[in-house]
N, C-alpha and C positions, 0 to 999 in steps of 0.2 A: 425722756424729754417731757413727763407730764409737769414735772415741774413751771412750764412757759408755754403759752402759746404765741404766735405770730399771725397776726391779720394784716390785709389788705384793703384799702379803701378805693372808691372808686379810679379815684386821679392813676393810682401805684398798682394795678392787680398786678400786670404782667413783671414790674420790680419784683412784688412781695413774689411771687410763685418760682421767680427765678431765682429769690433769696433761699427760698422753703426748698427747691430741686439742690441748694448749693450747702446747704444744712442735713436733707434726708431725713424732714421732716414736712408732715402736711401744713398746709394753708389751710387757717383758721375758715369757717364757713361764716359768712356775711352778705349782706342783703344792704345796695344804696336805691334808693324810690325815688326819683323826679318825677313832681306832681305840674299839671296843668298849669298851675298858676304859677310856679318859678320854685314852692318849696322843696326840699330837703326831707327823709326820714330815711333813719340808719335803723338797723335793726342786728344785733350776734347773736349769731347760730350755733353759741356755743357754751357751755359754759366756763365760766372762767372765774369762777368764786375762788378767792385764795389764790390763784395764779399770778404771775408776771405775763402781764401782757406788752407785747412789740406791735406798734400800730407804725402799717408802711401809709404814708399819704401827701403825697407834694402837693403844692399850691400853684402848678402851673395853670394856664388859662385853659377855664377860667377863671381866676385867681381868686375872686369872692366865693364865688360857689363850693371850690374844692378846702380855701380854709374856713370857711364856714362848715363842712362836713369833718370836715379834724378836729373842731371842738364838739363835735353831735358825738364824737365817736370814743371823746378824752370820756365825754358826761356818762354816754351808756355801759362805759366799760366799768367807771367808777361806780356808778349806782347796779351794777352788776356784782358787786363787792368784787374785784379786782384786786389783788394785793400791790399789785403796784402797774402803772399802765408808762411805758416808751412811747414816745412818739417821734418815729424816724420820719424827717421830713428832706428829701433827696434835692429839692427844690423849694427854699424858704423864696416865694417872691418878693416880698418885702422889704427885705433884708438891705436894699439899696438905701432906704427912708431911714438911714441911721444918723443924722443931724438936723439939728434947725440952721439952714446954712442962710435963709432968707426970713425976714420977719413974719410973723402970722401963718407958720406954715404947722403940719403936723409931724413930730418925727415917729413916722408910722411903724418903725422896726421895731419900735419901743410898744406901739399899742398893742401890736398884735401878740408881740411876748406876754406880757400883763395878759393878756385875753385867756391865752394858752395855760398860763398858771391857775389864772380864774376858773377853766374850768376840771382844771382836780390833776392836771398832771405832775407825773414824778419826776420824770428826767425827759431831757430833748437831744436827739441826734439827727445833725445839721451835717449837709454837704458842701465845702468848697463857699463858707459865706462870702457873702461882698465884702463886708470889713472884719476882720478879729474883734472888734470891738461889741459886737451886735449879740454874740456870747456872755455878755455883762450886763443885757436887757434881760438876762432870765436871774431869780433868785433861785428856782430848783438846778440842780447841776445839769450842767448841758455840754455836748462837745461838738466838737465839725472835724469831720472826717475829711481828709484830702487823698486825689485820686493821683495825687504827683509821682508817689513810689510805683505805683503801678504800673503808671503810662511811661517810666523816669527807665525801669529796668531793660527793655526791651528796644527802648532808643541808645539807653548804655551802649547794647550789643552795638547797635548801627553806627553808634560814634566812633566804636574802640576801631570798626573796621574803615570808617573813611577815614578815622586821623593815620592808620597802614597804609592807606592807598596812597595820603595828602603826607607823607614827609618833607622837612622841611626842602630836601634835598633835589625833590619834583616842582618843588616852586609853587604847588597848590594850593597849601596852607601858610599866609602871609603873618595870622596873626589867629590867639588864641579863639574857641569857640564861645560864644557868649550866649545868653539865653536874655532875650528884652522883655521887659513888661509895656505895657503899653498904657498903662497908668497907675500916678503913683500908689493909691491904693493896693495894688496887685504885688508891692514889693515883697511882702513876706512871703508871698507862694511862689514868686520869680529865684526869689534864695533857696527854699527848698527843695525846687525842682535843681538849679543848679548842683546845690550841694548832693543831691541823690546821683545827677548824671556825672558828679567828679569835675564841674565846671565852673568857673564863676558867672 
């Protein structure tokens, strides 16, 4: 595996380390600095000339601070000659700011992509975005991983065995199981969670 390494940023260590224990590979060594007055300074403990680098780093809150250090981290990894830098982001916060729905507004999903390209990345791996569409704010290839199969197989189990228990013939079950979203944006993951558990 010298071919790649995988870092952790401050937001993700405990993700990255549990990626790296689920790989059988080390977690890259890195150093984040919070300075007195509010700055940032990233620093890798590694080399990574020629490599593919996986950078883990969400934007959760504080959501400035932490995507402000995912592009400290795109910059140092590039000018590290990097041969190509990921940047897995588990939690895009932004990602909701995916239209101008009101006049004079910013559509923020849009800036922060731009940002992220700006500063030298390759490709982006996104978790579970608010809209599919927010994937077409990026021009380097980007995907969003869904956690539906996952969570979809183990409830399978549970369903196969209350719809045993719920025959129609027990009076239980009146009418087929359904899976709701709770808004309409959420439709496409509502389908595939469906279509994973065998449900409409």
């Amino acid at each position: 595996m010298d071919d790649f390494i995988l870092l952790a940023g401050s937001a993700s260590r405990r993700l990255g380390q549990a990626i790296a224990d689920y790989l059988e590979c080390p977690l890259g060594a890195s150093e984040t600095l919070h300075f007195s007055e509010g700055n940032l300074f990233v620093r890798v403990l590694e080399n990574v000339r020629g490599r593919d680098v996986f950078l883990v780093q969400g934007t959760a809150f504080p959501a400035n601070d932490n995507f402000m250090e995912l592009l400290f981290w795109i910059d140092a990894l590039k000018r590290a000659s990097a041969r190509s830098v990921t940047a897995v982001i588990p939690y895009f916060s932004y990602a909701k700011g995916d239209k101008k729905d009101e006049p004079r507004v910013s559509i923020r999903a849009r800036v922060c992509a731009d940002a992220i390209e700006a500063a030298g990345v390759d490709r982006v791996v996104t978790l579970d975005l608010h809209a599919p569409q927010v994937q077409g704010f990026f021009k380097v290839p980007s995907m969003t991983c869904t956690p539906c199969r996952c969570f979809a197989m183990p409830s399978r189990r549970r369903l196969s065995a209350i719809l045993w228990w719920s025959l129609p013939t027990r009076g239980l079950l009146r009418s087929p199981p359904v899976v709701p979203s709770a808004w309409r944006a959420a439709g496409h993951r509502r389908q595939a969670t469906g279509g994973s558990l065998g449900v409409r």
